[in-house]
C-alpha positions as CSV (number, residue, x, y, z in Angstrom):
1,X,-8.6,-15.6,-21.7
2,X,-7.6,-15.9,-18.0
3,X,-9.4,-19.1,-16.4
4,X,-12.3,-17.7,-13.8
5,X,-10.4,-19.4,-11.2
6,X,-7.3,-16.7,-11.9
7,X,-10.0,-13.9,-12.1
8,X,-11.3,-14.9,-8.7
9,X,-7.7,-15.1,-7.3
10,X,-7.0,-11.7,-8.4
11,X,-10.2,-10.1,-7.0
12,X,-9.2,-11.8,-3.8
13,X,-5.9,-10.7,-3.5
14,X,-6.7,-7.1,-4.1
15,X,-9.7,-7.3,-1.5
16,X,-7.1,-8.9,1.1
17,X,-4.3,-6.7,0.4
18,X,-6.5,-3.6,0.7
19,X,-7.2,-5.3,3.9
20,X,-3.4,-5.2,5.0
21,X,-2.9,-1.6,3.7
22,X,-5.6,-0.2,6.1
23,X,-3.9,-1.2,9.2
24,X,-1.3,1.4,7.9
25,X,-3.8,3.9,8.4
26,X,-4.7,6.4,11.4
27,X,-4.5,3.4,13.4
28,X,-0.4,4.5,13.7
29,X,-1.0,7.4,14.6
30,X,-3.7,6.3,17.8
31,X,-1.2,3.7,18.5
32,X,1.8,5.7,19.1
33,X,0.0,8.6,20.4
34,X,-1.5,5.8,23.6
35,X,2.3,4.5,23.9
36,X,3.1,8.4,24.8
37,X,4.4,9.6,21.6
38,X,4.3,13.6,20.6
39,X,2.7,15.0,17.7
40,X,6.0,15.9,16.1
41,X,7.0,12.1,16.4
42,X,4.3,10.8,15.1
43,X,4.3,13.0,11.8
44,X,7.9,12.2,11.2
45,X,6.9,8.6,11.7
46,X,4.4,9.3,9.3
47,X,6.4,11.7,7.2
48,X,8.9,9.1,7.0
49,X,6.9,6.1,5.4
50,X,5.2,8.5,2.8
51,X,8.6,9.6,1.4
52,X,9.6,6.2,1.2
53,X,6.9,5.2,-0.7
54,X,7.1,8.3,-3.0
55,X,11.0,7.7,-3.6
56,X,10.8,4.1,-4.2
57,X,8.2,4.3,-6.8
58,X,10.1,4.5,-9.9
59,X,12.8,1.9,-8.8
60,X,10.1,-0.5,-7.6
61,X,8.5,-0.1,-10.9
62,X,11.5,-0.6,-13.4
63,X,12.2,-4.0,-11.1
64,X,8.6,-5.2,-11.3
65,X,8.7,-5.0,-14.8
66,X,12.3,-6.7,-14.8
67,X,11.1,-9.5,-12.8
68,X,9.2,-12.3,-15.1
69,X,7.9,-13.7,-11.7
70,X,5.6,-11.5,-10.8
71,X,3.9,-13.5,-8.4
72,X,6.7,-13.6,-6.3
73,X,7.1,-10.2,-6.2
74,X,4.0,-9.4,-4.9
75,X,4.6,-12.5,-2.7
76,X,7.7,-11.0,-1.1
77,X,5.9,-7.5,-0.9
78,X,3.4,-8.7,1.0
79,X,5.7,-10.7,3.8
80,X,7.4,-7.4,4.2
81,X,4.2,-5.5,5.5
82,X,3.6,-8.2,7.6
83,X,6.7,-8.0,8.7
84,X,6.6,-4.1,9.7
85,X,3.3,-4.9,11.2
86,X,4.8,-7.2,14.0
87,X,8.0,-4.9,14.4
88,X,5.2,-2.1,15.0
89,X,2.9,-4.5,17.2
90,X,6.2,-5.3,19.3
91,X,7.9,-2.2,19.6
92,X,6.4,1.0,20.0
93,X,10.0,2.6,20.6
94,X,11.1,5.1,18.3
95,X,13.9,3.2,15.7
96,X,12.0,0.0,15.5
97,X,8.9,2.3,14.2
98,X,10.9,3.9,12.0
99,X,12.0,1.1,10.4
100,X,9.0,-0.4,10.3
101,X,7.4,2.6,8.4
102,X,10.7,2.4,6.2
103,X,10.0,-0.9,5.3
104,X,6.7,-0.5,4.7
105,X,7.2,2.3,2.4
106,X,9.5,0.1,0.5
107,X,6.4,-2.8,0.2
108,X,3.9,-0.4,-0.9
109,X,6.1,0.8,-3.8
110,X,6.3,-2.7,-4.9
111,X,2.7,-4.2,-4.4
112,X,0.7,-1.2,-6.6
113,X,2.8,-1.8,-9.9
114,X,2.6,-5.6,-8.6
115,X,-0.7,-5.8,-8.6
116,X,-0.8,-3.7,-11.8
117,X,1.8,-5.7,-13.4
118,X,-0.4,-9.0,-12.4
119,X,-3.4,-7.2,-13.8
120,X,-2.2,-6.9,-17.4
121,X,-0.4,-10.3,-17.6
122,X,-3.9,-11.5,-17.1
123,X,-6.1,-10.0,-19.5
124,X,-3.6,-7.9,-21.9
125,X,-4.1,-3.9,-22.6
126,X,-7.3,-4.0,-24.3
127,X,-8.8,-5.4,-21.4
128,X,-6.6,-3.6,-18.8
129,X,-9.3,-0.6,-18.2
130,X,-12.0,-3.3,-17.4
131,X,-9.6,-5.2,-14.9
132,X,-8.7,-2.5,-12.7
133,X,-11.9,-1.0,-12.7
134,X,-12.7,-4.5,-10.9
135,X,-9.4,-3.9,-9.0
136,X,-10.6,-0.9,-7.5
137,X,-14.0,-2.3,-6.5
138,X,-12.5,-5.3,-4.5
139,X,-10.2,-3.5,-3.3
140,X,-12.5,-0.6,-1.8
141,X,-14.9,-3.7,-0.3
142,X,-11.8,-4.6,1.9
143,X,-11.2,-1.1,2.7
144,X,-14.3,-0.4,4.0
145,X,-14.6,-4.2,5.7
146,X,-11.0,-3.7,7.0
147,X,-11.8,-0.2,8.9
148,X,-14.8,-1.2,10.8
149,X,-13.1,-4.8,11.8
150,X,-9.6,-3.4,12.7
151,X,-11.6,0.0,14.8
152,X,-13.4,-2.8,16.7
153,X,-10.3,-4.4,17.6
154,X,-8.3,-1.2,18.6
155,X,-11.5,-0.1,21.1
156,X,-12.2,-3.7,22.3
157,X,-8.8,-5.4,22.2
158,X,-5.5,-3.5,22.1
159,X,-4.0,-1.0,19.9
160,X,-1.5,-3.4,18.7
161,X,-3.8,-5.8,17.7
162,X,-4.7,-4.0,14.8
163,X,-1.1,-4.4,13.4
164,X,-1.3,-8.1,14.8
165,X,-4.3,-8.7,13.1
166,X,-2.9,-7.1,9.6
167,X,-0.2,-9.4,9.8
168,X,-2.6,-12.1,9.8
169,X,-4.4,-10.6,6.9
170,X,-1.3,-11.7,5.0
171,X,-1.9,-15.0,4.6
172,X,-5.5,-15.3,2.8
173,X,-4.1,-12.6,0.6
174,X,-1.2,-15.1,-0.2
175,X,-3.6,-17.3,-0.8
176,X,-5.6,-15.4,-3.6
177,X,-2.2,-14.6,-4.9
178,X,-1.0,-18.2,-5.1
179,X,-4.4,-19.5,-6.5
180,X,-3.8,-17.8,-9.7
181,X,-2.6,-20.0,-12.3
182,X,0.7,-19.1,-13.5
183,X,-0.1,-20.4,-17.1
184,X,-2.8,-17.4,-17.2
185,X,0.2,-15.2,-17.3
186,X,3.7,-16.6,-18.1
187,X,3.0,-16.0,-22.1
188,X,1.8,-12.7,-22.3
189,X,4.9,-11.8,-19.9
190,X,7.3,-13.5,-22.0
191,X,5.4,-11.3,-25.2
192,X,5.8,-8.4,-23.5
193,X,9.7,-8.6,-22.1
194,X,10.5,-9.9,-25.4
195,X,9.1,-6.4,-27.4
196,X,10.6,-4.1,-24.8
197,X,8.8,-1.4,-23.1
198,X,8.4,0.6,-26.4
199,X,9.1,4.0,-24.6
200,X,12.5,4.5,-25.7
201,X,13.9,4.4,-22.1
202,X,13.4,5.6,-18.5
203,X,14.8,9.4,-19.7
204,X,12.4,9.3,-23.0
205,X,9.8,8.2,-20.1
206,X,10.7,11.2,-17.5
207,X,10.7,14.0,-20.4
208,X,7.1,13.5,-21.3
209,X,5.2,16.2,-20.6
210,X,2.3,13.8,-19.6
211,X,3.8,12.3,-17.3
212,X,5.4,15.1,-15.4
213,X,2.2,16.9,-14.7
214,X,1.0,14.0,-13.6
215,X,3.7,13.6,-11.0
216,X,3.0,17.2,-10.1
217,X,-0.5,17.1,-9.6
218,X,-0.1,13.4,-7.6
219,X,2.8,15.4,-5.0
220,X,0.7,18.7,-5.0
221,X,-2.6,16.2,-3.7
222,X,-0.2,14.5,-0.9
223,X,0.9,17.5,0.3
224,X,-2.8,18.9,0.7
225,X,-3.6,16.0,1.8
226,X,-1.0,15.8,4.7
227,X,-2.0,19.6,5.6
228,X,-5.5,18.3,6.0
229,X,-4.8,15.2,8.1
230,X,-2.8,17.6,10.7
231,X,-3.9,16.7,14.4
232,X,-6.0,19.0,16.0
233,X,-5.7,21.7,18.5
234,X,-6.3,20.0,21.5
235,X,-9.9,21.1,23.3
236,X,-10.4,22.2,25.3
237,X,-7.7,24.8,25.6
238,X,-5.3,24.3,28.4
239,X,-4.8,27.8,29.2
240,X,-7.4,29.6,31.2
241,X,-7.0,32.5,29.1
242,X,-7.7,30.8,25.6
243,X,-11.1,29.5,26.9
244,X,-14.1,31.1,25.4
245,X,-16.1,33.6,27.9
């Protein structure tokens, strides 16, 4: 069993790094949109960091598993979305946005299967249910703490200092990370790496029928989801003519 002093590490870090991942929010969009930007910028921007993360999925996935370190994985994950929150807090110009959302596209493919990956070193399959249930729960406690804090700071502050101040979020979350023990995991890694994945390969993987609805249903939900986030008509109209009598 995991010492409580690992458990308590891992609920931190998914609390904090819930934390960074909601400064990735609407707060772009608000932030470019006060530094001038048009609506078909912005959901290219936008557009452009959710393809990234869809595309790097897989690849991100087959390294974290590669990797025996996965501490440091998640480590390096996490200094690259602080590092696209200072290009974004710096630069609102148009290529150093885009590669921040590049980059951060990149990190996010990494930290979920990190996290994940981190998860099941710790307490094993059988208990793996149980573990990200208490994933999730942290992790939707800094969500919710992260929004009203980072709002408050966009109204009262600056617009930018939401992405300084996810940046900054970094570093406790490195903390949790680095507080759990690497004994509580280094075994069952070295189990796991040694039996293989037990799938018969990547192309056994993709040919499941399982797992390709499930892909289908997750890019038919993001692309509801995007058509549901669209910004709204502006109001009230601009032309006299389009105003209600």
């Amino acid at each position: 069993m995991p010492s409580s002093r690992s458990q308590r590490g891992l609920d931190w870090l998914n609390f904090f790094a819930a934390d960074v991942q909601t400064g990735f929010g609407p707060f772009i969009a608000v932030y470019l949109a006060a530094n001038s930007w048009t609506e078909a910028q912005i959901g290219l921007a936008l557009s452009l960091g959710t393809l990234t993360a869809m595309a790097g999925q897989v690849p991100a996935g087959a390294a974290v598993d590669a990797m025996r370190n996965k501490r440091l994985v998640a480590a390096l994950a996490l200094g690259a979305i602080a590092a696209s929150a200072v290009l974004l807090a710096l630069r609102a110009d148009f290529w150093p946005v885009m590669a921040s959302e590049v980059l951060h596209g990149v990190a996010s493919a990494v930290l979920v299967p990190a996290l994940a990956a981190i998860s099941l070193a710790m307490v094993g399959r059988n208990a793996l249910s149980q573990r990200l249930g208490r994933n999730g729960r942290y992790a939707s406690l800094g969500n919710a703490s992260a929004a009203a804090v980072l709002g408050l700071m966009g109204a009262y502050v600056s617009s930018a200092s939401v992405f300084w101040l996810t940046a900054a979020l970094t570093l406790p979350a490195l903390a949790a990370l680095y507080s759990i023990r690497s004994a509580d995991m280094t075994e069952r890694v070295r189990r796991i790496q040694s039996r293989g994945s037990g799938e018969g390969g990547l192309r056994r993987l993709l040919t499941k029928r399982g797992v390709l609805v499930f892909a289908g249903v997750c890019c038919l939900f993001t692309a509801a989801n995007a058509r549901c986030c669209r910004f709204p008509a502006p109001w009230p109209p601009t032309s006299p003519a389009a105003r209600p009598t």
